[in-house]
C-alpha positions as a Python dict, from the first residue, in 0.01 Angstrom:
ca = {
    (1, 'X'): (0, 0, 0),
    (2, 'X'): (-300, 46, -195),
    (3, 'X'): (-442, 302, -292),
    (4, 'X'): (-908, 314, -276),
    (5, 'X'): (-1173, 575, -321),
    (6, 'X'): (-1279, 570, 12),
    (7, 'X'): (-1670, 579, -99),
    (8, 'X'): (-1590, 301, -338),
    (9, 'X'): (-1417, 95, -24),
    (10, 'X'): (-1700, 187, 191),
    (11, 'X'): (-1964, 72, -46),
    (12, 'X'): (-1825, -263, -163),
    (13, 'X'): (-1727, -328, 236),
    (14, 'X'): (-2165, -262, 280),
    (15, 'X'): (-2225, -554, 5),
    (16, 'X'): (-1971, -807, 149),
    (17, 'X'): (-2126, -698, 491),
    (18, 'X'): (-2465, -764, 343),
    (19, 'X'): (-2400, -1127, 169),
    (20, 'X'): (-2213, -1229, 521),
    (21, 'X'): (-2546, -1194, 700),
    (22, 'X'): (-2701, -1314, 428),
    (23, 'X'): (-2543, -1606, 372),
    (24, 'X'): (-2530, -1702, 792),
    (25, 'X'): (-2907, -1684, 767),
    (26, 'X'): (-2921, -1976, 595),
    (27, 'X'): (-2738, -2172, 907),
    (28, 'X'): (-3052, -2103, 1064),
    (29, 'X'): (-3265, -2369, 930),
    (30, 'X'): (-3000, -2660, 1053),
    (31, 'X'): (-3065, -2831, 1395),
    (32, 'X'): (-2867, -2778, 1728),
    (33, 'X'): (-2677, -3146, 1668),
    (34, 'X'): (-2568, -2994, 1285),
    (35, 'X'): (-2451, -2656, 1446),
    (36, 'X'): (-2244, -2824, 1725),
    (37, 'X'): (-2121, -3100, 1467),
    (38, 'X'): (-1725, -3093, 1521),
    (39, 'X'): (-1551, -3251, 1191),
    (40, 'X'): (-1266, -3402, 1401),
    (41, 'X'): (-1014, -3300, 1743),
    (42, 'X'): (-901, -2956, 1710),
    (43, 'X'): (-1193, -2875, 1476),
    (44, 'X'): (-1483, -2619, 1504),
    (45, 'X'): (-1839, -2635, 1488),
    (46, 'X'): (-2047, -2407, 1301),
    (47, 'X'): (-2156, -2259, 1663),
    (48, 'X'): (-1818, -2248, 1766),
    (49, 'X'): (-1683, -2022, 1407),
    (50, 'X'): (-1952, -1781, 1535),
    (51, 'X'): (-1875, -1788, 1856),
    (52, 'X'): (-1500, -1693, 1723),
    (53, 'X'): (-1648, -1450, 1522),
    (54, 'X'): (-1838, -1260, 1768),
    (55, 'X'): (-1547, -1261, 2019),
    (56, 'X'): (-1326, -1080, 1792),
    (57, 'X'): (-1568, -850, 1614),
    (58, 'X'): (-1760, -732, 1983),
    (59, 'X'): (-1409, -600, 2057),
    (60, 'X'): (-1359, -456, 1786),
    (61, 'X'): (-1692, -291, 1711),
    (62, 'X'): (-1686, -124, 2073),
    (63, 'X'): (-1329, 25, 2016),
    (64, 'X'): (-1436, 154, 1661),
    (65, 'X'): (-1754, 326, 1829),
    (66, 'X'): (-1575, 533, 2079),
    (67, 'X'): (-1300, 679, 1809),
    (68, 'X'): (-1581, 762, 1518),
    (69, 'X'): (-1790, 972, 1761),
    (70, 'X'): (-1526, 1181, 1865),
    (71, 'X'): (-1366, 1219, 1446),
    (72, 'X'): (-1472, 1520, 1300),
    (73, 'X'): (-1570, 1489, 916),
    (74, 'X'): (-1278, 1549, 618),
    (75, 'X'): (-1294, 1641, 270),
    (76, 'X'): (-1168, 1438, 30),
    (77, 'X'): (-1291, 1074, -145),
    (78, 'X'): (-852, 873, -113),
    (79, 'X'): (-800, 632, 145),
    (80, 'X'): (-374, 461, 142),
    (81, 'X'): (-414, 166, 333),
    (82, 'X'): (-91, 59, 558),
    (83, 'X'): (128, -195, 464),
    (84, 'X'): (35, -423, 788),
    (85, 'X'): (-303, -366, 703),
    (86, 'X'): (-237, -464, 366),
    (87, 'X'): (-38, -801, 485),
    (88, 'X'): (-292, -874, 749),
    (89, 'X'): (-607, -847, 492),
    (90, 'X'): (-382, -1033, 254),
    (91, 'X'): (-371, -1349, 521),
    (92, 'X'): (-675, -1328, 668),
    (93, 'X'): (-863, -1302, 253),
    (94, 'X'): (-1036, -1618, 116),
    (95, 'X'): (-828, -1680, -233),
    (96, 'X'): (-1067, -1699, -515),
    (97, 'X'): (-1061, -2074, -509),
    (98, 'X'): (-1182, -2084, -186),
    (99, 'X'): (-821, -2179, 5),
    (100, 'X'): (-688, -1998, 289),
    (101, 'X'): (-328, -1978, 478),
    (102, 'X'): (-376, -2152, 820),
    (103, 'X'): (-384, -1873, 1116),
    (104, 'X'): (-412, -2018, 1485),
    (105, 'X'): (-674, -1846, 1665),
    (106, 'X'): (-539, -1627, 1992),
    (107, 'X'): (-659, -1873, 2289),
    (108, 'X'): (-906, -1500, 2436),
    (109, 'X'): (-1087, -1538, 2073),
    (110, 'X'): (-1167, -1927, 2154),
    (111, 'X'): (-1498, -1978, 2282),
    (112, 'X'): (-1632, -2251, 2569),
    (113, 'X'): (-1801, -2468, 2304),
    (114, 'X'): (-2015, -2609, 2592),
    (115, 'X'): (-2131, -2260, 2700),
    (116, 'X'): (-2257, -2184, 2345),
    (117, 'X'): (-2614, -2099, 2233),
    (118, 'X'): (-2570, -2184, 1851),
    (119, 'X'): (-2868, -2011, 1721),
    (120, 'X'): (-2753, -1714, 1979),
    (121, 'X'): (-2426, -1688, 1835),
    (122, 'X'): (-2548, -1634, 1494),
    (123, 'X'): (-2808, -1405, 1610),
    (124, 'X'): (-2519, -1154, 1781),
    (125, 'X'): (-2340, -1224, 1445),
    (126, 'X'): (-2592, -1046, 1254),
    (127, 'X'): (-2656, -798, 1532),
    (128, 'X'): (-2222, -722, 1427),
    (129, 'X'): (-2312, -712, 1044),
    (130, 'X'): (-2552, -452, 1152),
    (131, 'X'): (-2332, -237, 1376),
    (132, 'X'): (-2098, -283, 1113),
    (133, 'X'): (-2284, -119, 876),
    (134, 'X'): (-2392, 153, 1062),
    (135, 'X'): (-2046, 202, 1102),
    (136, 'X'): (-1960, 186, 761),
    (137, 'X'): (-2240, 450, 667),
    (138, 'X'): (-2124, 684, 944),
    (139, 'X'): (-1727, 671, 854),
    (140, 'X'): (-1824, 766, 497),
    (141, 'X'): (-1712, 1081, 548),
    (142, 'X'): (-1384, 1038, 813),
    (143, 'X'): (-1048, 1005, 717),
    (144, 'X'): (-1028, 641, 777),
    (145, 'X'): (-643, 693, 789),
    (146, 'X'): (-626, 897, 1038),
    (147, 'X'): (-843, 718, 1290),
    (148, 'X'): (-641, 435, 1448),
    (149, 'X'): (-720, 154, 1624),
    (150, 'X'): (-580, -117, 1835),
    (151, 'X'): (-540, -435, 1657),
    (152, 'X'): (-630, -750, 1801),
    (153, 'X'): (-303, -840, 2081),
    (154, 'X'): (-81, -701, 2143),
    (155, 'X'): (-292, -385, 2192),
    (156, 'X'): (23, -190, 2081),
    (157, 'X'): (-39, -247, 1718),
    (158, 'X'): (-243, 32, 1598),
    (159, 'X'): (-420, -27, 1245),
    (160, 'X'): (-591, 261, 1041),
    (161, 'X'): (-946, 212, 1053),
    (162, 'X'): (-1022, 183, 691),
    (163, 'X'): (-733, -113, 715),
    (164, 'X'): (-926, -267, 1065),
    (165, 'X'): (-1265, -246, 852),
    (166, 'X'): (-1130, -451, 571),
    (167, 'X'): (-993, -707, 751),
    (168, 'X'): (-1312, -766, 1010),
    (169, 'X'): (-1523, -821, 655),
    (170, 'X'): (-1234, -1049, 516),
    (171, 'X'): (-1263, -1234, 872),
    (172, 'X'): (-1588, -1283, 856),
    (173, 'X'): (-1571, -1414, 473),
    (174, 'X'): (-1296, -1660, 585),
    (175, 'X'): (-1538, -1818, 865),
    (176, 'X'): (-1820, -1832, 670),
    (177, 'X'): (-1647, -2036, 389),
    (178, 'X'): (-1576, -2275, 682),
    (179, 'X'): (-1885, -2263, 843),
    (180, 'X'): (-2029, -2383, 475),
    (181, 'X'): (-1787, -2657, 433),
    (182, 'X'): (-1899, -2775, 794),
    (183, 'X'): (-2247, -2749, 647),
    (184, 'X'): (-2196, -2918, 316),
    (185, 'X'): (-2046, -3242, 490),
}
């Protein structure tokens, strides 16, 4: 379990928010045939990473809406993530070479590639960057321990929030790493 000043968590979780829509911005400028380019079977397109992307984080953002509202404000600047959060933001984390374990997505967080608006899905992406961030400004004063919320399925798994908001930015870090490889070759 670690152990974070929760302004100091909040903040650098606002820059790596920043730099992921950032950095997706650039995806922008590629044609529809580049963003629904599929590397090989079994392999994602740059549309379909943000389709993943916005499956799992427009669940996630409602659920973390309806608990902030109702959290009344705390004193204090410590935040002890869990030690689930801890493993899952440990799996789910780019290393610093760039490598990551290999995670099989949950079949409800796959989207219909041939239902897919690429430039819409990374459009909604950044509209998640920004709802995470207002999030992330508004929590700076909750206990971010306190608050739980269900992670991902089962629904029975219950994550602090400051653990859930680390590993949606971590998520998003992974994909877009992939998304740039995709974009690279």
């Amino acid at each position: 379990m670690a152990l974070f000043s929760r302004t100091s968590l909040i903040t650098e979780l606002l820059d790596r928010t920043e730099l992921l829509k950032a950095n997706t911005q650039v995806f922008f400028r590629l044609t529809d045939e580049q963003l629904h380019y599929r590397p090989g079977p079994g392999k994602w397109s740059i549309a379909e990473i943000y389709g993943h992307l916005n499956l799992s984080m427009d669940a996630s953002v409602r659920t973390i809406l309806s608990r902030i509202t109702k959290a009344p404000d705390t004193p204090g600047d410590e935040y002890t993530s869990s030690w689930l959060g801890d493993w899952a933001y440990f799996l789910i984390m780019p290393r610093p070479d760039g490598s990551v374990f290999r995670l099989k997505a949950l079949k409800v967080q796959c989207p219909d590639a041939a239902k897919l608006d690429a430039r819409e899905e990374l459009a909604a992406f950044q509209r998640h960057c920004d709802a995470l961030d207002d999030i992330l400004r508004h929590v700076a004063g909750k206990d971010l321990r306190r608050i739980r919320i269900p992670f991902f399925v089962p629904r029975l798994i219950r994550l602090p929030l400051g653990d859930v908001l680390r590993f949606l930015v971590a998520h998003g870090e992974r994909h877009l790493l992939q998304a740039q490889r995709l974009s690279i070759s």
